[in-house]
N, C-alpha and C positions, 0 to 999 in steps of 0.2 A: 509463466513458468517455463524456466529451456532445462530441459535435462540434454544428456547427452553419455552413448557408452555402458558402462558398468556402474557407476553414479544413477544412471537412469533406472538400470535394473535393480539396485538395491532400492532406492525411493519407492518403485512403484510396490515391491513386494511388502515395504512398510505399509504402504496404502493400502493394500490389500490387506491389510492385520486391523488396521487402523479405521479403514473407511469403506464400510463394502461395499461401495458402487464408487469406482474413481473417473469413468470417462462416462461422458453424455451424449447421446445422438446428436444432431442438428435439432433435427424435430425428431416428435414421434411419429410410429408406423402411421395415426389418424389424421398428422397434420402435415404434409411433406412439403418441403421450400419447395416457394415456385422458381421455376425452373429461369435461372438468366441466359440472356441476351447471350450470344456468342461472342468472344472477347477481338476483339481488332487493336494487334499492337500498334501503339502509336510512338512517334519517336520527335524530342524536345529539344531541341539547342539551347543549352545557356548561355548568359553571356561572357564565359569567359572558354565556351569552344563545346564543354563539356554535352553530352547526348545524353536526355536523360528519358529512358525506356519506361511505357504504362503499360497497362492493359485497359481500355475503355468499352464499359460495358452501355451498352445505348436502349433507352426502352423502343416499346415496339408505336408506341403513341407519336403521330406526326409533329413537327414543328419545335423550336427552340425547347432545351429543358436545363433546369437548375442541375446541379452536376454535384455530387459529394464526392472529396477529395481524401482518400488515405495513403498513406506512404509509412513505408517501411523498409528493414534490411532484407526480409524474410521471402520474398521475390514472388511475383505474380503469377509466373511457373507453377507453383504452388497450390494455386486456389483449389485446383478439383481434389486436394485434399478436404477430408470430412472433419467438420468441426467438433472433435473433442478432444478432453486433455491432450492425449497421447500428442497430438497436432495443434499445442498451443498456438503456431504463425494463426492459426484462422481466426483472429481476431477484427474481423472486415465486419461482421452482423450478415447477415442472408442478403447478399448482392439482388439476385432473382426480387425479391420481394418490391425492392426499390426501385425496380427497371419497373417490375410490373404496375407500381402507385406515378410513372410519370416522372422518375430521377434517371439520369446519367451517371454513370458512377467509375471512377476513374482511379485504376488501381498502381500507385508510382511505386515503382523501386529506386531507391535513394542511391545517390551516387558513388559508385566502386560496387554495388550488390546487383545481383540480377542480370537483367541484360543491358543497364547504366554504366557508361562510362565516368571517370575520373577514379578517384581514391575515395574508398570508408573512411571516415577519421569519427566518427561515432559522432552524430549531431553538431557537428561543427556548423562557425559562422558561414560555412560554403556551402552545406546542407540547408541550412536555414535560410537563405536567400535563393538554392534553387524550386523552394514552395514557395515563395512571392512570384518567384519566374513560373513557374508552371503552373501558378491560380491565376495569373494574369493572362498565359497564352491560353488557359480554357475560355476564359471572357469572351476571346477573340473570336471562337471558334464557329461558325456558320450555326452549328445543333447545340449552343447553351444558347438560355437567356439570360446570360450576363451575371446570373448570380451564384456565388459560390458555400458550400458546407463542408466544416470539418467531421472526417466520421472516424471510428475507432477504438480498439483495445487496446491499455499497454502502450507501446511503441509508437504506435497510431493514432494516442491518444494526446502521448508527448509530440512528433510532430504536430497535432492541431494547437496547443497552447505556444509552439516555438513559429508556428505561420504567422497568428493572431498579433504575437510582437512584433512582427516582421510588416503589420498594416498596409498588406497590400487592400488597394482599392473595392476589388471584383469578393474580395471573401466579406462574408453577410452573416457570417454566422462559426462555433464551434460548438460539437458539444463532448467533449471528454471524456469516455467510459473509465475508469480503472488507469489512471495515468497519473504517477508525477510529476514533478516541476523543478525537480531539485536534484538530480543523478547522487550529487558526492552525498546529499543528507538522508536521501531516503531510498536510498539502497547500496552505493558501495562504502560507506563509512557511516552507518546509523552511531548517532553519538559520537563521531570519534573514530570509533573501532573498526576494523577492516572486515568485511564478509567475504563470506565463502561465494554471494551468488553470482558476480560478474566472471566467475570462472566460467557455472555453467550456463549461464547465458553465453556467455562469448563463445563456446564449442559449438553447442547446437547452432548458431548464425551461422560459421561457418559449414557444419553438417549439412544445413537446408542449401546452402548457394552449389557447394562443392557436388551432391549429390540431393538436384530436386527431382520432381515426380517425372515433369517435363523439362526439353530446353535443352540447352547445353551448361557444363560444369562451368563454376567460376570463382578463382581464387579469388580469397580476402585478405592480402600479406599483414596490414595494419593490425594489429595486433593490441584489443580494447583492454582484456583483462590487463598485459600487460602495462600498460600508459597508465590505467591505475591503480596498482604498487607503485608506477613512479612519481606520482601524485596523492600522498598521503596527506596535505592539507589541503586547506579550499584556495587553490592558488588559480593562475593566471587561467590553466585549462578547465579547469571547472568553472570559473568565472564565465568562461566561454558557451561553455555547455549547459549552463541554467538556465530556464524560461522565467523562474522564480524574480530575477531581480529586474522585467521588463514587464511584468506584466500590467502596471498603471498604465502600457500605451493601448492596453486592450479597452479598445468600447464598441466593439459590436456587441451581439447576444452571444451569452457562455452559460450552456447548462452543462453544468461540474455533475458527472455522476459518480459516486464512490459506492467502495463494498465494504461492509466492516470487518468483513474478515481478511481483508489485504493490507493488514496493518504492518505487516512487516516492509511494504513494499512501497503501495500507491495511495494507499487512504488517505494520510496526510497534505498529500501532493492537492488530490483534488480538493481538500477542504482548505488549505491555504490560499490555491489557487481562485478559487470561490471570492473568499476574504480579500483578495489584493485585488482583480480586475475593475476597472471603469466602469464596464459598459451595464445594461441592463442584461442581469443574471439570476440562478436560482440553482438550489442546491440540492441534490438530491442522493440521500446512503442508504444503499439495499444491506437487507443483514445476508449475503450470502456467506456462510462458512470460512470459504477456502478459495485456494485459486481456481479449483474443481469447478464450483460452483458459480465463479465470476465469467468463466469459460460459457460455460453452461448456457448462463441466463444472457448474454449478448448473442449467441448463436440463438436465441429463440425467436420464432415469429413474435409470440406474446408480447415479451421484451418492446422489441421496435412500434410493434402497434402501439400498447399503452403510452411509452412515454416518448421514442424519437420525432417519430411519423406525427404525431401532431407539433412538434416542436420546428422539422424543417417547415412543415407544410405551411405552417404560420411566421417563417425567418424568409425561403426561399420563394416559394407560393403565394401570400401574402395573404392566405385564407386567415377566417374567423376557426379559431380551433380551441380544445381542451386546456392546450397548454399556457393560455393567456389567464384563466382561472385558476391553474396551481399557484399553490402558494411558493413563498418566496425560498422556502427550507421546507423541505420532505424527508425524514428519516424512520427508519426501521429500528422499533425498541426488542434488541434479541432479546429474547428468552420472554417476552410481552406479549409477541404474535399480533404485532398491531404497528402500524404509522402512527407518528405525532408529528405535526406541522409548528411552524417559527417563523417569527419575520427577519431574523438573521442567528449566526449560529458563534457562540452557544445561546441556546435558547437566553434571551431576557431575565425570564423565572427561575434560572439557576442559583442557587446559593451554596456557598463553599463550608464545606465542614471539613473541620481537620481532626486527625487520627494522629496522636504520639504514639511511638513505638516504644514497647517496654517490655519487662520482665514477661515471664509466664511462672507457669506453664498454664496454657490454655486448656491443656484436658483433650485437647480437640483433632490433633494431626500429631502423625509422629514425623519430628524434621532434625536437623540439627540442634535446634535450640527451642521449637514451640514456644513463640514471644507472644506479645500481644498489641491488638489496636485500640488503645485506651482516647477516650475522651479527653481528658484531663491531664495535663505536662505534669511529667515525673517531677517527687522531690528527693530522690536520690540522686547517686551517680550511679545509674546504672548503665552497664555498657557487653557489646556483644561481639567475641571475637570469634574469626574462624581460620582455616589454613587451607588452604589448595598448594597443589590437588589433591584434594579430599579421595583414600582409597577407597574408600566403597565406591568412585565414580567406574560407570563401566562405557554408557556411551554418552558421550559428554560427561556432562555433570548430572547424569540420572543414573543412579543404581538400583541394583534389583529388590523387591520387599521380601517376606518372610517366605513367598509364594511363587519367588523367583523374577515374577513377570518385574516390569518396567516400570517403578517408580519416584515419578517426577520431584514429590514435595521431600523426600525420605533424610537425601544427603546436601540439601540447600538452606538456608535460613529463612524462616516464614514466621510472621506477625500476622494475628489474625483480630477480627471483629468480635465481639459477643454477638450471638445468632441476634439478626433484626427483628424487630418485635413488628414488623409493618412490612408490605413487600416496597423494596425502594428501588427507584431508578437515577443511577449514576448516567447523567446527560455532560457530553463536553470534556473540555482535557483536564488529566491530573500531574500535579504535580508531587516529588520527592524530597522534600529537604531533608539532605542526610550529610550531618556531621559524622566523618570519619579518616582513623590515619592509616598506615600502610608500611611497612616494612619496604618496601619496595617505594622507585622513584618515579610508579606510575603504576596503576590498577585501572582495572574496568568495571564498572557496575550492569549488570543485565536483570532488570527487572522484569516482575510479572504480577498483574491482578489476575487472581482468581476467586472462579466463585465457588466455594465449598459448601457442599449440601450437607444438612442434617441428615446425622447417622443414630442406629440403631445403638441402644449401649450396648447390647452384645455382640455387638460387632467391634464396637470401638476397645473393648474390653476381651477380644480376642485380636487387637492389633493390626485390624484390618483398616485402611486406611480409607477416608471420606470420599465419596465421589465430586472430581471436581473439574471445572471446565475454565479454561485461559480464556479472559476477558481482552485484556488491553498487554502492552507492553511498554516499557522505555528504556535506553540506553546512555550509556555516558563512561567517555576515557577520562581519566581523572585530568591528565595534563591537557583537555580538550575544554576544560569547565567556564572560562570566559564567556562570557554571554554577550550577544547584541542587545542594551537596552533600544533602540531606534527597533528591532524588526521583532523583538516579544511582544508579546501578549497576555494579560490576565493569568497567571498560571502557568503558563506555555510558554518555558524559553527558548530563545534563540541561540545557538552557537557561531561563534564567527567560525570557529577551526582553523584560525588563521597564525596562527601564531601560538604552537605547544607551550605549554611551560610545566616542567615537571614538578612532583611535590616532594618535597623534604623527608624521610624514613622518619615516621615517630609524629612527625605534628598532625596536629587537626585542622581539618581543613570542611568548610563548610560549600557542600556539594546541591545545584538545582537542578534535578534531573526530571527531565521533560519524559511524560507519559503520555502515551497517543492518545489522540478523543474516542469517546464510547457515547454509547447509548445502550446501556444495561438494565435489565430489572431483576435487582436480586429479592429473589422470592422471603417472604416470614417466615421465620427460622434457621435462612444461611448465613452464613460467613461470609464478607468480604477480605481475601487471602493475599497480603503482599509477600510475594517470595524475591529474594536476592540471592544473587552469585555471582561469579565473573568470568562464569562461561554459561554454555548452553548447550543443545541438543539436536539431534535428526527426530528423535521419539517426542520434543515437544516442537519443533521449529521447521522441521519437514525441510526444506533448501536453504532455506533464508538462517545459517547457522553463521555461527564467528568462530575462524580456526583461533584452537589454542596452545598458544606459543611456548618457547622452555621459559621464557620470559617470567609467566606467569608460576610464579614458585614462592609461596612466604603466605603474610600474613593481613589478615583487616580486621579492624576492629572498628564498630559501630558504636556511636554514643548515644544512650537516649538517657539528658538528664536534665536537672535546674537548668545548668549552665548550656547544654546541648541538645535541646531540643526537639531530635528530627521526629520530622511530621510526614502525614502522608495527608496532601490537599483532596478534597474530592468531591464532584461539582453535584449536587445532589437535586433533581429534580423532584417533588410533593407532587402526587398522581392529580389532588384536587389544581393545583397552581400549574397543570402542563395546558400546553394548545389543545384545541377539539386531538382526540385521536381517533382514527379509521382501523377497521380489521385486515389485517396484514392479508395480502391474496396473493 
C-alpha cells in the first residue's frame, strides 16, 4: 500500500471508521526483533557503467554465509523505519532475525532510487539484469557461500520472480511474499480498466527517495504513473515489464506466498506464478484481511520462523527441515479458521456448480433490483436493466441507507443464493458469463462475491440491510473481452488486452469475466451475493478504486434467459471430499 498527501489522510481516517486497529508494531512489547548487524554500504558496477548502492547486513557468526537478496525503489536509507502500515517500504521481514540464524542479507536499491545510479524506468529489462549482476557479484564475495535467496514484500517480492527469470547461476532459491507477476493485469489495468493505484504508489516512491529518514535527497524524474496512461494496452512496455510470460525459465525452488485479502492487487500474481514455474515449488495463501494485515504478518518473527526460516535453511543451508514435509498447496479457509492442504491448486476435489441469474425478488437485501441465483436456467426472457450514474451514488457507487451511514449493496444490482442448507466452502476461481448490451461503445463490469448473513425478520422487515462481507472480486472492459485461449484456465480467463474493440450500442454481446480465486466457507443459512456495477468505491475498495469517467453515462442491460443464459460458475469444495485440514494458528 503507498499513500501519499491528503489521499493518505482521508484513507487512513476511513480506516479508522472501518478497522480499529490499522498499523501493527514489528513485534510485540514481549517479543522484540533481534537487533541487526550494523549496515556497511556497499557499492556495484554494472556492466554498462551504472553503481548500484546496498546496504549489507552481515551476521555476527564466522566464515562464508548464504546471503538473501531484496531490492526495491523504496531505498535502504529507510530501514530504521518501524514496520507498520503507515511505513509500508518495510516490507524486508526482521533483517536482525536473519543475521542472528547465520544469513547475510543484502538490502539493493534499484537503479535511479536511493543512493543507485542510472535512471528508474520502473522494473525494466535494465533493472532486471542488474539483479543477475548483483547475485552474481555476492557469489563472488570473500563472506557468501556461494549461495543466493530471494526475500520480500510487494515490490521485493516482484523483483525475486523478475531475477529467477533472469537464471543467473549463484540464486538457489525465491520465495515471494504478497507479490505479482503481471504489473498491467493485476494492478494498473485489472480487466481492462484503469486504476486509481499507480497514482499513489508512484507519489509516495517518490516522497520516500525525495525526503528519507536518513541519506541524502534524490530525484526520480521518470515519471511511472505517467508511462501508464500512456500505455493503456498490454503493449511492447508492459511486455517488458512482466515476470508472468518468463517464468517456465524458473527451476530453482519457488515458495509463492499469497494473502487472500490482497485480491485487488497480488494474490493472483502469486497463485499464477505458482501454476507457470518449472522448478520444484509449493503454495502457500494466508487468509490475512487487508493490506494491514499482509504488512503485519511479514514483519513478524512468528511469520519467518514457521514458514521462511525452515524453507531458506533447507534451499541455502542444505539442512533436513520442516519444510520438506509441507505439503505442496497450503491455504487458509476464511471464515473456516482452519488450513486445507492440495497437491496442486485448485484443489483436484473441486466441482463447478453454476448459478443463473434471474428474476427476484429475493426477499433478502434491498438493492437496485434484488435478483436471484437460481439453479436452474430461466425459461423466460428475463432481463435487467440499470443506468449510471445512478443519483443515489454518493461515494462511488455506494450510497447512504435509511440511517444514512454507507451502504454498499443499496444502489448496485445483486443476485443472490437461497440461504445454503450445509455450511459450503467456495475453493478456486470463479467465473461470470454475462450476456449483456450497452448503450454505449464500451462499458465496464466491477464485480463482487459476497457473503450475506442471515437476518432477523424484524430486521429485514424494518429495512435494515444483511450483514455482509466481500469475498472475492472480478473486473472486465467490455472492449478488453478477447481472451487468450493458450494462457486460460478452467474457469479463469485470460485477457490478451491487446487489441480493444469496441461494442455496438444495442447488441448483445456475451462477456467471461474472470473472478479471483477464494477459499471461502459460507456458513448454513447464508447467501452467496453477486453484486454488479460499473464503478466502485473507497468505502468498499479502500486504494485499489477505478476512477469514473464522463464517459460513463447511459445504460446496461443484463440478460438472463432461454436464449441468454448468464451464469455465475463456482468451484465448490464438499467439507467430507477436502484434504486432511489443520486449525488455523
Amino acid at each position: 500500500m503507498r499513500l501519499h498527501g491528503s489521499h493518505a489522510r482521508q484513507f487512513l481516517i476511513g480506516l479508522l471508521v472501518l478497522v480499529p486497529v490499522f498499523a501493527f508494531a514489528e513485534e510485540s512489547p514481549k517479543e522484540p526483533a533481534p537487533e541487526r548487524s550494523p549496515a556497511r554500504i556497499v557499492q556495484i558496477r554494472m556492466s554498462d557503467g551504472a553503481i548500484i548502492s546496498a546496504a549489507l547486513y552481515m551476521p555476527k557468526t564466522p566464515g562464508p554465509a548464504p546471503t538473501l537478496l531484496a531490492a526495491s525503489p523504496y531505498r535502504f536509507d529507510n530501514d530504521g523505519l518501524p514496520a507498520v502500515s503507515i511505513y509500508p517500504i518495510q516490507e524486508l521481514g526482521p533483517i536482525g532475525y536473519y543475521n542472528q540464524h547465520g544469513y547475510a542479507y543484502l538490502h539493493m536499491d534499484v537503479r535511479g532510487t536511493g543512493r543507485s545510479g542510472g535512471e528508474y524506468q520502473y522494473q525494466s529489462r535494465r533493472e532486471q539484469r542488474d539483479l543477475y549482476e548483483v547475485t552474481e557479484w555476492i557469489a563472488k564475495q570473500p563472506w557468501s557461500n556461494g549461495k543466493v535467496g530471494g526475500i520480500g514484500q510487494s515490490y521485493y517480492a516482484r523483483s525475486q520472480w523478475f531475477a529467477a527469470t533472469q537464471t543467473p547461476p549463484h540464486l538457489a532459491c525465491i520465495a515471494p511474499y504478497d507479490g505479482h507477476i503481471d504489473t498491467y493485469r493485476q494492478s494498473a489495468y485489472t480487466g481492462g480498466i484503469p486504476g486509481a493505484y499507480p497514482e499513489y504508489w508512484w507519489s509516495t516512491v517518490r516522497n520516500y527517495n525525495q525526503r528519507p529518514q536518513v541519506g541524502p535527497a534524490k530525484e526520480v524524474p521518470w515519471d511511472y504513473s505517467l508511462n501508464t496512461r500512456r500505455h493503456p494496452t498490454y503493449d511492447a512496455f508492459w511486455h517488458e515489464r512482466s515476470a508472468a510470460e518468463n517464468l517456465h525459465r524458473v527451476k530453482i525452488p519457488v515458495y509463492s506466498i499469497g494473502v487472500w485479502g490482497k485480491v485487488d492487487l497480488h494474490l493472483n500474481g502469486n497463485i499464477l506464478g505458482f501454476q507457470r514455474v518449472a522448478g520444484p515449488k509449493k503454495l502457500l495463501v494466508l487468509g490475512g484481511a487487508d493490506v494491514n494485515e499482509a504488512v503485519a504478518e511479514f514483519a513478524s518473527i512468528k511469520f519467518h520462523e514457521r514458514y521462511l526460516l525452515p524453507f531458506y535453511d533447507w534451499c541455502l543451508k542444505g539442512h533436513q527441515t520442516a519444510y520438506q514435509s509441507e505439503p505442496t498447496v497450503r491455504y487458509a479457509v476464511v471464515n473456516g479458521n482452519r488450513m486445507d492442504t492440495a497437491d496442486a491448486w485448485p484443489p483436484k476435489a473441486v466441482s463447478y456448480r453454476t448459478y443463473y441469474l434471474a428474476d427476484g425478488p429475493s426477499g433478502s437485501v434491498t438493492s437496485l433490483n434484488d435478483g436471484l441465483l437460481k439453479s436452474d436456467p430461466a425459461d423466460d426472457a428475463g432481463k435487467t436493466a440499470y443506468t449510471y450514474p445512478d443519483p443515489g451514488w454518493r461515494n462511488g457507487v455506494v450510497g447512504p441507507g435509511p440511517d444514512g451511514r454507507p451502504d454498499p449493496a443499496r444502489r448496485v444490482l445483486t443476485f443472490v443464493t437461497q440461504p445454503f442448507d450445509r455450511d459450503t466452502q467456495v475453493t478456486g476461481p470463479l467465473k461470470l458469463v454475462l450476456y449483456a448490451a450497452s448503450t454505449q461503445p464500451d462499458t465496464q463490469f466491477i464485480v463482487k462475491i459476497s457473503d450475506q448473513s442471515t437476518q432477523a425478520d424484524d430486521e429485514r422487515g424494518r429495512g435494515v440491510q444483511p450483514r455482509s462481507r466481500i469475498v472475492t472480486k472480478g473486473w472486465l472492459l467490455a472492449s478488453h473481452r478477447a481472451i487468450d485461449p493458450k494462457q486460460s484456465l478452467e474457469n479463469a480467463p485470460y485477457y490478451t488486452h491487446e487489441n480493444p474493440q469496441p461494442i455496438e450500442p444495442g447488441k448483445v454481446y456475451k462477456y467471461e469475466i474472470a473472478v479471483m480465486p477464494t477459499a471461502y466457507l459460507f456458513k448454513k443459512g447464508s447467501r452467496l451475493r453477486l453484486e454488479v456495477s460499473n464503478g466502485d468505491s473507497s468505502v468498499t475498495d479502500a486504494i485499489f478504486t477505478h476512477p469514473y469517467s464522463a464517459r460513463q453515462n447511459g445504460t446496461d442491460t443484463f440478460f438472463h434467459s432461454k436464449d441468454y443464459p448468464s451464469q455465475l460458475i463456482v468451484p465448490v469444495l464438499d467439507a467430507e471430499r477436502s484434504a486432511q485440514a489443520t486449525p488455523q494458528k
